[in-house]
C-alpha positions as CSV (number, residue, x, y, z in Angstrom):
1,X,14.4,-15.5,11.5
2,X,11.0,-14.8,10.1
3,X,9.5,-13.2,7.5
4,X,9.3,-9.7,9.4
5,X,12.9,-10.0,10.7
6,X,14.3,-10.6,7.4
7,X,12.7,-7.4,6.0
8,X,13.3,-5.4,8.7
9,X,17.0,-6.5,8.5
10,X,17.0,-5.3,4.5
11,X,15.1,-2.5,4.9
12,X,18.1,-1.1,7.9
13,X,20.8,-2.5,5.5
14,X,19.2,-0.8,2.4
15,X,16.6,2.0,3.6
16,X,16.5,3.1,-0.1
17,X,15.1,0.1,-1.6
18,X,11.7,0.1,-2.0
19,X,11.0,-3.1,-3.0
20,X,12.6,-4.3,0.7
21,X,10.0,-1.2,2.2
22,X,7.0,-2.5,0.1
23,X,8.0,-6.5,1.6
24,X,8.6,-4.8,5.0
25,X,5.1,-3.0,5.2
26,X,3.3,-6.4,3.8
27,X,5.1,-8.7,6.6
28,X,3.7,-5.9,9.1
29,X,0.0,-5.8,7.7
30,X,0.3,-10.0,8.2
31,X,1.8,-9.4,11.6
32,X,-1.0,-7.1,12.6
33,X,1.1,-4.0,12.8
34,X,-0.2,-2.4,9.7
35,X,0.0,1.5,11.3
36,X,3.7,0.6,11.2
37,X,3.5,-0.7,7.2
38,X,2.1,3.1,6.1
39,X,5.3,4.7,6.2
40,X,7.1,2.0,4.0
41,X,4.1,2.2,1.6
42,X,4.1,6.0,1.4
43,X,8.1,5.4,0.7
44,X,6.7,3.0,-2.1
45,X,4.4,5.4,-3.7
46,X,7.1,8.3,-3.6
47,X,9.6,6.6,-5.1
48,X,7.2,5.1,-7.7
49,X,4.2,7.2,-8.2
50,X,2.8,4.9,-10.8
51,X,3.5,1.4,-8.4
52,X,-0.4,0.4,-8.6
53,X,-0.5,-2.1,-6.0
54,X,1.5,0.3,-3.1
55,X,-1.3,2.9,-3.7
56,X,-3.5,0.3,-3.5
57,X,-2.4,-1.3,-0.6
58,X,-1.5,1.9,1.4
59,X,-5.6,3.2,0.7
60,X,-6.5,0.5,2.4
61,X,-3.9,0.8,5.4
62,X,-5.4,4.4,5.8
63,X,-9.0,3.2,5.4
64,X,-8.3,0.6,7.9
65,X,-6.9,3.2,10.5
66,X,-9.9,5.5,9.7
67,X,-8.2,8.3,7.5
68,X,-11.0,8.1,4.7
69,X,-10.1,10.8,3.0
70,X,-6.0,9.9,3.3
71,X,-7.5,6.8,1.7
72,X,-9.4,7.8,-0.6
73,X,-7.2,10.0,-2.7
74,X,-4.8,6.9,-2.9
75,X,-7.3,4.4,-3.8
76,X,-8.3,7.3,-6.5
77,X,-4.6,7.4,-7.6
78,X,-4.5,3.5,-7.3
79,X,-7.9,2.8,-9.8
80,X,-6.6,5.5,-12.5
81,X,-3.6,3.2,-12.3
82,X,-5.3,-0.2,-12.6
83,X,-7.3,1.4,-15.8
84,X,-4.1,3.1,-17.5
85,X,-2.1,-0.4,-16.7
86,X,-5.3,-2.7,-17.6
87,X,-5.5,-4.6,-14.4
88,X,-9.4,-5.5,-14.3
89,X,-9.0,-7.6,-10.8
90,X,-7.4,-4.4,-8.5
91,X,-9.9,-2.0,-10.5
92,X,-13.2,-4.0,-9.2
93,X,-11.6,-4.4,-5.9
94,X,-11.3,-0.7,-6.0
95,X,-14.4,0.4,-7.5
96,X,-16.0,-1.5,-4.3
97,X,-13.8,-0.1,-1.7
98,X,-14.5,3.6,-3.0
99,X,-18.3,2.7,-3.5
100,X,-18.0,1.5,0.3
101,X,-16.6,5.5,1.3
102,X,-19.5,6.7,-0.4
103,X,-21.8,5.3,1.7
C-alpha cells in the first residue's frame, strides 16, 4: 500500500481527523491530484483556523488551479499567521507568492 492508500484508508476510517485530511491532501498534491487535496485542506483550516501551514498550503492549491483571489485571502490568513507564530521561512515564501498576485 502506498503513501496515498494509507491516508485515504485513515481518512474513511476517521473522516474527522484532520491531521489524516491534512496527510491525505499532501500525498494527493505529490501524486498530481492536488484539485482533489483542496477539500481536505479547507477541512484543515476549519477545524484549525490558526494551522499556518494548511492555509498556506491550500493558497497555493487554489493559486495553482487559478482561483487568485480564493488564494489570496488564505495566503493573507496564512502570512498574519507566520508573523503572530514567528515563522520567518513560510512568511518570505509568502510575501513572494502574494508579491507574484500583484503583478
Amino acid at each position: 500500500m502506498n503513501r496515498l492508500e494509507h491516508f485515504q484508508r485513515l481518512v474513511e476510517r476517521q473522516p474527522e481527523n484532520e491531521l489524516f485530511r491534512f496527510s491525505l491532501a499532501q500525498a494527493l498534491d505529490a501524486a498530481d491530484r492536488g484539485d482533489e487535496a483542496v477539500p481536505h485542506y479547507q477541512f484543515c483550516v476549519a477545524k484549525k483556523p490558526d494551522w499556518m501551514i494548511a492555509h498556506i498550503l491550500l493558497g497555493k492549491r487554489l493559486l495553482a488551479s487559478g482561483r487568485k483571489e480564493e488564494a489570496r485571502a488564505q495566503l493573507e490568513l496564512g502570512l498574519r499567521l507566520a508573523i503572530e507564530q514567528s515563522h520567518e521561512d513560510p512568511e518570505r515564501e509568502v510575501r513572494a507568492l502574494l508579491a507574484d498576485l500583484d503583478r
